[in-house]
Every structure is written in structure tokens, then in C-alpha cells.
C-alpha angles and dihedrals in degrees: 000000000000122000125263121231123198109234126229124198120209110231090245097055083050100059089039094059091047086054088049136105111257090241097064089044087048088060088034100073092035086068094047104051093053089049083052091050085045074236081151113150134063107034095004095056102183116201129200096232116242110245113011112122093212117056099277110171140185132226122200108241100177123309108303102028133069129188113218123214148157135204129237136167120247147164122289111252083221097038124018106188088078128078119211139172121279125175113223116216115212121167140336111235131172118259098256095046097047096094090043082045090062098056084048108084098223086207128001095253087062089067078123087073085077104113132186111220116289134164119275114229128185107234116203095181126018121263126263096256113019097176098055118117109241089237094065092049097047107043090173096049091235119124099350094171082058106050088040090060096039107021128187125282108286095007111167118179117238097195112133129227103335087208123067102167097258097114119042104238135184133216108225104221115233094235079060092059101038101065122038088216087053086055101049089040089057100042095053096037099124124274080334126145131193125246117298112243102240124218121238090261094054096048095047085056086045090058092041111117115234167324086039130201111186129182124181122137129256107306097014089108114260101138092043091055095043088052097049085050091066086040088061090034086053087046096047096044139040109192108021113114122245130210132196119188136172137149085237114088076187086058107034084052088045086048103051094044087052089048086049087047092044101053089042090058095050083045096245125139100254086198089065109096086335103187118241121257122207150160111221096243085065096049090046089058093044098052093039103083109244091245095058112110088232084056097064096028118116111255107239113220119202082264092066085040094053095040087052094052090047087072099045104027118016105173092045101113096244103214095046091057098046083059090044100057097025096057101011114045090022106017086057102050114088089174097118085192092065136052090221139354113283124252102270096055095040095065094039089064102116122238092268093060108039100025088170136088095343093157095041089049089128098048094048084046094057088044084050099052089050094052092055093052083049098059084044097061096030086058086238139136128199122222086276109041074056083046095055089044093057101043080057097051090046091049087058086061088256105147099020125235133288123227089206122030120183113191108191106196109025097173097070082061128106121221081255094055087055104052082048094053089047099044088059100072129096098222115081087201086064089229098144092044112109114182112192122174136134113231096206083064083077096106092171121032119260107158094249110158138171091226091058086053102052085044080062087054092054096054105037087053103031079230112162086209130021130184122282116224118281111219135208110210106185118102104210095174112064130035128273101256080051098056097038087068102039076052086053089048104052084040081060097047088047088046088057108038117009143275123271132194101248085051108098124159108228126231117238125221111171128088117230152138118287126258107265129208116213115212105190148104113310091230100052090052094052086056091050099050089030103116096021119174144240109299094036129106136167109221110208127185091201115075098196090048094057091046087061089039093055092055098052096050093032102231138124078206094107124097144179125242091254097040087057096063107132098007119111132188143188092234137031147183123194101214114209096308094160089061086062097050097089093238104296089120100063095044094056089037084066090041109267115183134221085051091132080070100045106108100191085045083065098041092050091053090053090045089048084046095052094038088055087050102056085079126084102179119359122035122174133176135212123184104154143286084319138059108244115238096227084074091051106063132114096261094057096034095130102017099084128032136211111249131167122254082255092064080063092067093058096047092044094055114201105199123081141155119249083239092057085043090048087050090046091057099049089050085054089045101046084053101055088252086132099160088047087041093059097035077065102046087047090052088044092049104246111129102179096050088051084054098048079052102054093041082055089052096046086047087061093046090051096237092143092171089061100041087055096050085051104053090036086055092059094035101243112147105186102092098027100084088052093049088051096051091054085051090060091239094122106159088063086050089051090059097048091059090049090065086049097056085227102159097175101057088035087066097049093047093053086048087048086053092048095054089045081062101053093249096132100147090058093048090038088056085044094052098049085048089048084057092243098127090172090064097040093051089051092054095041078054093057094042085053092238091133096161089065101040087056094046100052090038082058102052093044080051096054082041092058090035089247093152099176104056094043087056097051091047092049088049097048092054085044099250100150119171077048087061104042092051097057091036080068099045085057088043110240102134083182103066093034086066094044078054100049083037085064102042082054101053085054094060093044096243091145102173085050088051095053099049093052089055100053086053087050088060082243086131085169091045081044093055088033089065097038092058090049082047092062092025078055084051105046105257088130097169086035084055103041087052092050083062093045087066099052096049085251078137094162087042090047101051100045085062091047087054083048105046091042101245099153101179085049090044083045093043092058093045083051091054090043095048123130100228084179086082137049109301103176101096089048094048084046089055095041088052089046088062086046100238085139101172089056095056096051082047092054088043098044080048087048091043102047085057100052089047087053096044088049091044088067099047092067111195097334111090123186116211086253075064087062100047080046094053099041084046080057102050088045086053083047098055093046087051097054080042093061096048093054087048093048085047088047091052094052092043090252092150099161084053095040088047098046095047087045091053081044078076105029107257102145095172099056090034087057094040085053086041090059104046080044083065104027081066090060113110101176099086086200088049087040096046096052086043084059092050088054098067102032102266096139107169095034091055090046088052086052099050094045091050085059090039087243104171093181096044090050095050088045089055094043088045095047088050087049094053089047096048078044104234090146103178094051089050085049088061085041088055092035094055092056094035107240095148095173090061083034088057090037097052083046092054091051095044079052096052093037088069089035093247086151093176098049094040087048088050090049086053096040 
């Protein structure tokens, strides 16, 4: 049975058959499928090509037309480590023109088509090994046709993989081949194509189990790969959800129609479980509620970012800080809670993850902190204020999760972005997760690194280890010299400083010209690039020169390095971009040192990288009259050549068809390039489309006044009703969208108008009723209905899980059992008690209340409660004194007065009282009551007063002094009172006597003298306290009662002295010794008989 060979059909030929008659495709896959079946003889008459130095053969289509093809080994679609035979279909040619067609490239990437003369032979089977080269059939170089039709015994071709990715080439799917209605159904499907034939490598990453990183430049086949993964998810499951995302609208769109040609070639329904492709800016938007404010906030581009800097901080180079502070300041900070990192750990990120402005940190803080103000303000949000929402919204469970993620472009992404994108999927494990990007697309430095992302993986995972990226190293889009220098450039950078993982020198495999540099007069070389065609660009470093530049050529088609990220073209010039290096060139160029630590002499390397790169066939360099030396050293002797101005004409090709002009402008307008889209519609003649694309381009720059003139003047409506409502003319907006029919945005318009009109109540009541609670709660706020507001604000919050916020709203309209469940759904047992503390307190359960509080850490809400509690239950002093306690003073005497508690009735009149005024009749009826401290209180208060107020008056007294003076020494007298009556009262009789006798009342004083005494055990104590006042023959009573022989001879001699028997008190004196009383009673019975001399000797 003859072998099958899996047919492959080149994308020309493929364009070629959809713009066909049904009859040759007809006989076109008739053809085909015999050539797949080797069915190659009789009616197919397949003929080995003279001249051509590879196999090429031809295959009869009918009588007039010949495929041409040639056969290759490549990898098996189910097994690629194996390499197995595939026929490539080129070209269909008629029969007179085949050998002439095989001279023609079809593309550049087919240069390999070129032949030396060799014989023709008929085949009527195919040989044993098609695919072999004819050197390795015929060794000796003699009859290779020969050996290649009949080799030698146990011949096995060595030839490696047929198919380097230089040619875009389909497998044509059995099922195609096998009906004649499948084939024409596949060939006219719209804008369609058919499955990419992959190349062993990238099958071997398809079949990679996750999670995937994957890096390969632009072309090497990255998206292709990551499309054909959701096309294997979508095989192996039926109901997991698939998710596509990318920064690019152009890619995403390119994505999902690849997806759709994909799953038709392999003949699935590509409606079934289609994933869902997004930008992020679109998920962003789908997970953020409408009513968000993120949700209706402006999106700020690095245009608005740039316009805004200008004003606060003009020599701050613009896009770096917009990386800084995008990827840097908020990309970097994972903290949901904040807009950017905080200032501290901000300025502790090392070199490798913030490059940039490591010497200028507090400035771009500062820079940082005023743009977000700004947003604020401006009511704005950037790509990664939209990014934190969302993250929000999805950790709330909002959007659901996706068992297989695919992120094209992951460069573009911040550390923030990441964790997003990893936190969407559904396996903890992360194995649907595919991350592709190309580091070298990083135009401006962001400190995007494969190593931080794989540090996401671990952690997202707790994985110990987690894949390296795989890389895919051919450049299937420019041309080998090409690639060879950007190669030269990126060993220098390494050279320089360092090689990093994410660096890889990439493999060329197409054949083409050299770069070329052009030393020549500037002016003869605008003259020869003025005019150029489709496919062409000039690539400059200097904003302000290709600004001038544009002007003289008259063309937008000149870009900046940055701006050219993710454009190619067939031809490009590199436009003095030396001059534009500040000087770091030259100086490595004589040798400066310390380059390995100049930050601009890197970034102008990647920019010359990238700018080298944006070509895929033709790359020239000017640079002035004379060749830089930069070009001319060792390491790119060989990669560029020397070529006159005039060489430029032929590369930038003036002529062009208004249908190549047309295409050129759809590839700038799918990509955003809206000035160079319309420059190529005008110049294809199509004047609507130039205005579309100017409208779009107003619309970037923010000129909504503009925008809006453009698209009026062709009629178009769509976007008119948006511009006039960011012109504030809302009223006009409401009635375009009238005429659109658009209800949605009728009815938000009417509710906008309201609001113009102060009739907040009523839009606050459409908005509720329109299910936009945000809204609604903002107007009912303006019309100062705040209950409502909060309520509604609450129960939107309980809807979105936001326990918090629905707590805080709950709690402020009272509602408190609301608020302490979802307290405790958020988990803040603290505040879920003040809350029940609260409800409590509205039902008077006091001892509840009180109970709650104390949980809720309130102590002084916790005693409150527990006085109304007694005060409830009728302890009215327990519970005044609870107040009182709690300086609740009012409160506190009212339930004194109730409960009857006169001294504490009277303690707080004492502390009321206004000692400015007479106080004696109050400190008399105090001390009638007998709350004698008080009243001394109340008189030391008074007192003090009427000191202070003396004090002042010097020696000068009114007669209101006297009445002042005699109030004090009342005061005076009731104070020393008070305190005879306290001693009394404590049966201090000595200190009651002496204070009474303080105010000459002897008769109290004595009374308290004698039950002084009277207290007295001891009879000898008792007897000497009765001396002392006078009381003889009671103190003798006392001393003989004790047998106190002493006592009872003091108090004799004492009787005697007072009844003045002054010798018999001297032998009184004398029997107890006391000599010095004895003296004293002789000197006065001396003096008593005048015996002067003897009484003075007695006292000397």
C-alpha cells in the first residue's frame, strides 16, 4: 500500500485558491488528494522539475495548470519526535510558465527555490525517500536524479526537520481533502485561514504541562502556540472555562480569529465553550460593578500622562516615569488596600527591580503621590488603579475562576497584573496557566524579569521549584543578516553588562540582503526616501527631530523607538539615532569606564536592538555625511554594508496601488497608529476612512471638540453622543442617542439631565429603580436623604460581600443586629458586640447592654448600662452613686433627691455652691443637719474668698469690707463649731473643750472638760487632769482611791497655797521633795510677814 503524506499548503497558494473558480479547486483537490495517497503516476503525472538544485516537483492539474511542490520531513503532529514525510504545496502555475516559476521566489523566505541545471524525469510513484537531499543520494555527484528516484539498498535520509518557520505553511486536514463540499467549505470560510503546521519545538511546548512560560521574540511563534493550547484544552474538556488576555485590542482580535480558524480546520464548532478573549482593560471593566466609580472613571494613556507632567514637572523624561510609577510605585504594590508602595519600601527596591531613577526616588515619589491626587480629582483611573478593583471584585468570588489562562505579552505586565492573572485560575496547582512574552519588546525599562515571575509561581503555588521558560529561538519573521546584528548588539550588551536570564540570542533562518549604512548629504537622502511606500518606516530616537523630519518628507510615518513597539515592516531606516545618545556612545566608543554602571548607555542598546528588529527585510542606517564609528568596529565587520543615498530609492519603493495603500492603512488602524492610518487611506483615496482615522486620533489626544467636528462631518453617529457628553453638552448627547435607539444610554442621559437640574430625589429614585444603587445612594445624598443613601449603600454592600461597608452603613442608620451580623462575617467580634451593645440598649435590656459593651472593650458604655440597670430596678442611691461615678453629677443628684439621701443631696449643694455670695445661713443649716464637714467645706470655700477678695483692698476697707470681715470671722466661729461638734461626736472631749473655749463657750468647753475627764480610767491620770482644773477634793478622792500618797500631798499642798498657808504647803512640798515649790511657798511666807531679805533668799 503506498505511503500517505500529509499535505501542506503554502499561505499564497492559499489565498490564491479562495480567490479561485470552483472548477479549478474542484481539480485542485483532486490533485491533492491523489499526491496525499502517492497515488503519482497516470493522471497525476508527476515530474521531477529541470534545474532546480532541491527536489521541486510538478503535479498535472488538468491540461493547462501544474501544481508545484516540493517534499520535506517534519515533525509528526502526534508525535514529534518523529520526523515523517510532508509534501509542500507552492504555486499553481500553467504548463508553459512552471520551469520560469521556479526561478520566481514566490516570497522572500523561498530564496531556497534558486537551481543549477539538472535532468527532468517522469515519476510515476514517489521515491523511496522524497524528502532526501540529492547529495546524500548521490555521494559521487553522478546521476543524482537518478539515485534520488532509485537509491541505493538500505538508504535512509538523514535530512533534519524540512520546515523552519520561515514560510507560513497549513495542514490540510484529512476531512478537507476527503469531500469536495468540506474543501470548498474550508477554502471560502471569511478572512479564515487553515491550522499552522508547528515545528517539532513548539509542539514539544504545546504539549508542556503547565503552568507554561514561554519567551521567543516577535514571529517565532508564541501566539500561535498559545492559541493551539485552548484549542487542545477545548478538545480535552467540555465544560472548563477558557480565558485569552493580552494588553493588544490588535492581538486579542488576531487571537480570537486564529482560535475560530483553528477549530474549523480541525472541523469543531469554534462556537462550542469558545474561551473568552480579552485585553485587560476589558476584564478589568467586566469584573468592576457599573456603579463603581472605577468603573465610570476615564482611562488615562501615557499621552494624558505625559500632557499632565509637562505642567509639573517638564525635564522629567515622561515615558520613564510613567514606567516608574505604572509598574514601579503601583505595579509593585500587591497591597489591595493602597493605590502605590509607600514611600519606605519604595526606596529599599534594589537596582534590578526598579533600573530607573534610582538616584532621583524622592522626586518621582513626589510625582507619584500628585498624579494620584490628580486622577482623584479628575475622577480617572490609570490601567492599574482598574487592575486593583478588579482584583478586589474577583477575590470576592465576582467573575468566577478559569481552569486554562493563556497571557500573550507578559512583559507588558506589572508585578500586580501577575498575581491578578494567577489568582484567576481555578487550579491551585496553576497547571492551565501559559505566560508568553519577549523580554527585548521592553522599549522602556520596567524591571520585568522571568525570574520575578517565577518567584509569582512560587508563591502562588508554595511550589519549592517551579519551570523555567521554555524558548523558542527561531526568528521566523526578518531576515538572517538582520538577525545576525541585532544578535552583535544584544553580545555586546551582555558583554557589558551582563547576561541575564531572560537575554537569548535568537537563530536565523531566512535568507536576505545586508543592512546597509548611507553616508551621504542629508538632503540627497530625504529626496531619495520622500514619497516612500506602504511597508516602509523611518525609526528615530529624538522626538523633536522626527518631528522636523516629518515635516520635510510629509509624512506621520515617523516613529520613535518606543512608539514602534509591536509594529514590523518590510523596510526600515534608523534615522540619526547616535546623535540622540547624549553622548554615552562616544564615550564608550574611546573607551570610558564604569559603562557596565551607565544606565542611559543600556537603554540606548535595547532601544537600538528593538529598533533593528522592527525590520524584516531591508534595514538601513543614516547617521550623516559620515559612517559612525560605532558601526565599524571588529564585532560588526560583515554584518552591515556601505551603499550610496540612491540604494534608498529602490528599498523605499514609491509606487503602490490604492489597494496596498488601503491595506497599509487597516494594519495602522488595527494597531491604534491612527495619524499614519489615515496618511494611508488619504493616499489610497479613501476619505472617509482618513477621517474615521483622524476622529480616532483626536479622540487619543483627548481633543473631544475635534473628534466630534470629524465624525459629524461624515455623518457617523456612533461616537458622537459619547464626545458631547464629554463636552458637557448633554442634552445634544441625549438626542443622538434618540436616533440610535440606544435605551440604555437614553435613560442615563435623562437621569444625567435630572441631576443638571437639582432634582436629585427624583434621580436618585431612577437610579434605584434602574438597579444602580451607587448612583442612587450619591443623589439621595444630595437630596439629604442620608437614611436612605446608607440603606441602600448597605444592602448593595451585603449583595458584593463587602462586609465591611455594609457594616459601617447598617451601623450608621442604626440598624444594629444588620450591622453586627456582617461585623462578624468580616470578622471584627469587637465591633459585632458595640453593635449588639447598641440594639440592646434600644430595647432597655440594660444588663444585656452592658455586657455587650464590656466585650466590645466600651468599660464606661458597660458601667453606663449597668447604673440604668439598678436605677431600672429601683436601687435609686446604688445607682446615683453608679453616675457619680461616672461624673454623671445632674443625673446623680436627681436620684439622691429621689431616693432621699439628704448628706449626698447636701454634698453636691456644697460643691455648687456660689462662694461668690453669703454662705452663713447655708453652713448654719448644714451644721443643723449635722453634716458638719460640709459645712466647714462650704466656710474654708467662703473664707478663702473673702481672704482673696481683702487681700486686694490693701489698707483701704468699705464698709461692705466690714460686713465682709465680720461674715469671716462668723465663718470663722461656725467652723471652729463644727469641729467641737465632730470631736464631740467622736468623744474627743480635751479637743471639743479647747475649740469651745476658742469661742468662749465655757460651758460647753467645761461639760466637754468633764467627760474628758470623766473618760479617764486611770484614778492617778484622772486625779492630776482634775488638778489641773481646780477640782481639789475630787482629785484627792481620786488619788486616795488609788492610795496615791503623792497625788494626795500635791493636791493638800496646792489647797493649802490657795488658801495661802504658805509654811504648811512648804512641808507639803518638802515631803515629796519638790524643793523648787517647797523654795517658792517659803518665799511667799517670807514675803507674807515682809521679811524681804529672807523671802528674796527663798526665790534666789
Amino acid at each position: 500500500m503506498p505511503a500517505t503524506y500529509p499535505i501542506l499548503i503554502h499561505s499564497g497558494f492559499y489565498k490564491i485558491l479562495r480567490d479561485s473558480q470552483t472548477e479549478l479547486r474542484v481539480r485542485v483537490r483532486k490533485t491533492l488528494l491523489r499526491l496525499r495517497e502517492g497515488q503519482w503516476g497516470g493522471g497525476t503525472r508527476v515530474k521531477r522539475l529541470a534545474g532546480a538544485a532541491q527536489a521541486v516537483f510538478e503535479a498535472r492539474v488538468d491540461a493547462g495548470d501544474r501544481l508545484l511542490f516540493t517534499a520535506i520531513r517534519a515533525a509528526d503532529s502526534d508525535d514529534p519526535a518523529r520526523l515523517t514525510t510532508h509534501l509542500q504545496v507552492w504555486d499553481i502555475v500553467r504548463h508553459d510558465e512552471v520551469r520560469r516559476r521556479t526561478r520566481r521566489n514566490l516570497v522572500a523566505e523561498a530564496e531556497f527555490l534558486d537551481f543549477k541545471t539538472l535532468e527532468e524525469f517522469e515519476i510515476t510513484e514517489p521515491p523511496p525517500e522524497p524528502a532526501a537531499a540529492l547529495d546524500e543520494v548521490s555521494t559521487d555527484g553522478t546521476e543524482p536524479l537518478l539515485h534520488f528516484l532509485i537509491p541505493p539498498d538500505g538508504f535512509q535520509s538523514r535530512s533534519g526537520e524540512g520546515i523552519t518557520g520561515g514560510v507560513r505553511w497549513y495542514l490540510a486536514p484529512e476531512f478537507m481533502l476527503a469531500g469536495e463540499s468540506e474543501f470548498q467549505r474550508m477554502i471560502d470560510q471569511a478572512e479564515g485561514e487553515l491550522e499552522l503546521k508547528l515545528m517539532r519545538d513548539q509542539y514539544e511546548i504545546l504539549r508542556a504541562p503547565g503552568p507554561l512560560l514561554l519567551a521567543g521574540s516577535a514571529g517565532s511563534g508564541k501566539t500561535t502556540i498559545a492559541i493551539h493550547r485552548l484549542v487542545e484544552a477545548r478538545s480535552q474538556m467540555d465544560a472548563g472555562r477558557l480565558l485569552y488576555l493580552s494588553y493588544s485590542p490588535w492581538l486579542v482580535d488576531y487571537a480570537r480569529r486564529l482560535y475560530r480558524d483553528v477549530m474549523i480546520a480541525r472541523g469543531a464548532d469554534p462556537r462550542a465553550g469558545s474561551p473568552q478573549f480579552f485585553t485587560f482593560a476589558e476584564l478589568y471593566r467586566k469584573l468592576i460593578p457599573p456603579k463603581d466609580a472605577e468603573a465610570r472613571a476615564d482611562l488615562v494613556s501615557y499621552e494624558s500622562f505625559a500632557s499632565w507632567l509637562k505642567h509639573g514637572a517638564p525635564r522629567v523624561d515622561a515615558p520613564l516615569a510613567w514606567e516608574e510609577v505604572r509598574s514601579i510605585l503601583k505595579g509593585a504594590c500587591l497591597n489591595l488596600g493602597r493605590p502605590m508602595l509607600d514611600e519606605r519600601d519604595y526606596y529599599d527596591l534594589g537596582r534590578k527591580r526598579a533600573p530607573l531613577f534610582v538616584n532621583e526616588r524622592p522626586e518621582i515619589f513626589g510625582i507619584a503621590q500628585r498624579y494620584q491626587q490628580w486622577l482623584a480629582a479628575a475622577g480617572r483611573a490609570d490601567q492599574i488603579d482598574l487592575c486593583r478593583a478588579a482584583f478586589r471584585e474577583s477575590r470576592h468570588g465576582r467573575g468566577g475562576k478559569y481552569d486554562v489562562i493563556v497571557c500573550d505579552e507578559v512583559q507588558d505586565l506589572t508585578e500586580l497584573e501577575i498575581a491578578f492573572v494567577l489568582a484567576l485560575s481555578a487550579d491551585a496547582g496553576l497547571g492551565g496557566v501559559m505566560l508568553a512574552g519577549d523580554t527585548q519588546q521592553i522599549v522602556n525599562p520596567t524591571g520585568f524579569r522571568w525570574a520575578e515571575v517565577r518567584q509569582a509561581l512560587r508563591k502562588a503555588t508554595g511550589a519549592s521549584t517551579v519551570p523555567k521558560p521554555a524558548r523558542l529561538r527561531r526568528n521566523c519573521r526578518s531576515v538572517r543578516p538582520l538577525v545576525e546584528l541585532a544578535n552583535s548588539i544584544l553580545t555586546l550588551k551582555h558583554e557589558i553588562f551582563g547576561r541575564y536570564e531572560d537575554d537569548s540570542l535568537e537563530d536565523a533562518i531566512v535568507e536576505g540582503p545586508a543592512p546597509i549604512q548611507i553616508a551621504a548629504d542629508e538632503k540627497r537622502v530625504l529626496d531619495a526616501i520622500r514619497n516612500f511606500g506602504p511597508r516602509c518606516a523611518v525609526l528615530v530616537l529624538d522626538e523633536t527631530e522626527g518631528r522636523n523630519l516629518a515635516n520635510l518628507i510629509n509624512t506621520t510615518r515617523i516613529f520613535h523607538v518606543r512608539d514602534a513597539k509591536g509594529l514590523e515592516f518590510e523596510t526600515v531606516i534608523l534615522w540619526k539615532l547616535f546623535a540622540s545618545s547624549n553622548g554615552v556612545v562616544d564615550r564608550f566608543i574611546r573607551g570610558g569606564s564604569a559603562m557596565d554602571r551607565d544606565a542611559r548607555f543600556k537603554q540606548f542598546l535595547h532601544h537600538l536592538y528593538v529598533a533593528v528588529t522592527r525590520a524584516r527585510r531591508h534595514l538601513a542606517v543614516f547617521d550623516g555625511p559620515q559612517p559612525h564609528p560605532f558601526w565599524t568596529a571588529q564585532r560588526f565587520r560583515g554584518r552591515i554594508e556601505m551603499e550610496d543615498a540612491e540604494t534608498l530609492g529602490r528599498l523605499f519603493r514609491e509606487s503602490a496601488t490604492a489597494g496596498e495603500w488601503s491595506a497599509e492603512g487597516r494594519y495602522y488602524f488595527e494597531r491604534l497608529r491612527y495619524r499614519q492610518a489615515a496618511e494611508c487611506y488619504r493616499r489610497a483615496g479613501l476619505l472617509e476612512q482618513e477621517t474615521v482615522a483622524l476622529a480616532m486620533f483626536a479622540e487619543t489626544m483627548e481633543d473631544w471638540q475635534r473628534a466630534l467636528s470629524l465624525w459629524q462631518g461624515i455623518g457617523q453617529l456612533d461616537r458622537q453622543g459619547f464626545l458631547l457628553e464629554k463636552l458637557g453638552r448633554h442634552a445634544e448627547a441625549l438626542d443622538i442617542y434618540q436616533k440610535l435607539g440606544r435605551a440604555a444610554e437614553i435613560e442615563r442621559l435623562e437621569l444625567v439631565l435630572l441631576e443638571k437640574q437639582g432634582r436629585w430625589a427624583e434621580a436618585a429614585k431612577r437610579w434605584e429603580d434602574a438597579g444602580n444603587p451607587t448612583e442612587a445612594v450619591r443623589c439621595y445624598q444630595r437630596a439629604g436623604n442620608n437614611a436612605r443613601a446608607l440603606t441602600l449603600e448597605a444592602t448593595a454592600a451585603e449583595a458584593q460581600k463587602t462586609w465591611k461597608r455594609a457594616a459601617e452603613c447598617w451601623f450608621s442608620v442604626k440598624s444594629w443586629e444588620a450591622a453586627a451580623r456582617c461585623y462578624r462575617r468580616c470578622r471584627d467580634t469587637r465591633k459585632a458586640a458595640l453593635a449588639m451593645a447598641h440594639h440592646h440598649e434600644a430595647l432597655t435590656d440594660w444588663p444585656k447592654a452592658a455586657a455587650a459593651y464590656q466585650r466590645a472593650g466600651e468599660p464606661v458604655r458597660a458601667r453606663e448600662c449597668k447604673a440604668r440597670a439598678l436605677e431600672a430596678a429601683g436601687e435609686l442611691s446604688k445607682a446615683a452613686k453608679a453616675w457619680e461615678r461616672l461624673d454623671q453629677k445632674d443625673r446623680a443628684l436627681q436620684l439622691y433627691q429621689r431616693a432621699g439621701n439628704q448628706e449626698a443631696v447636701d454634698r453636691f449643694r456644697v460643691e455648687r455652691a456660689d462662694i461668690r455670695q453669703n454662705q452663713v445661713s447655708f453652713v448654719r443649716e448644714l451644721a443643723g443637719r449635722g453634716s458638719y464637714r460640709l459645712a466647714i467645706q462650704l466656710a474654708n470655700r467662703r473664707h478663702a474668698f473673702i481672704k482673696q477678695r481683702l487681700d486686694r483692698r490693701g489698707w483701704s476697707y468699705s464698709e461692705q469690707d466690714e460686713q465682709l470681715m465680720k461674715e469671716r470671722d462668723l465663718l470663722d466661729d461656725l467652723g471652729i463649731e463644727c469641729k467641737a461638734l465632730i470631736a464631740e461626736k467622736s468623744q474627743v472631749w480635751e479637743k471639743a473643750a479647747t475649740l469651745w473655749r476658742r469661742i468662749d463657750k465655757e460651758d460647753r468647753a467645761a461639760i466637754a472638760q468633764a467627760k474628758a475627764i470623766d473618760a479617764i480610767a486611770d484614778p492617778v491620770s484622772r486625779g492630776y487632769a482634775l488638778l489641773k482644773i481646780g477640782k481639789y477634793e475630787q482629785a484627792r478622792d481620786a488619788f486616795e482611791s488609788a492610795g496615791y500618797n503623792k497625788g494626795i500631798a500635791q493636791t493638800q499642798a496646792l489647797v493649802c497655797e490657795k488658801n495661802k498657808d504658805w509654811k504648811q504647803a512648804a512641808d507639803l512640798w518638802q515631803s515629796i521633795g519638790d524643793t523648787v515649790r517647797c523654795a517658792a511657798a517659803m518665799g511667799h511666807a517670807a514675803a507674807s510677814r515682809q521679811d524681804w531679805l529672807e523671802a528674796a533668799r527663798w526665790y534666789g
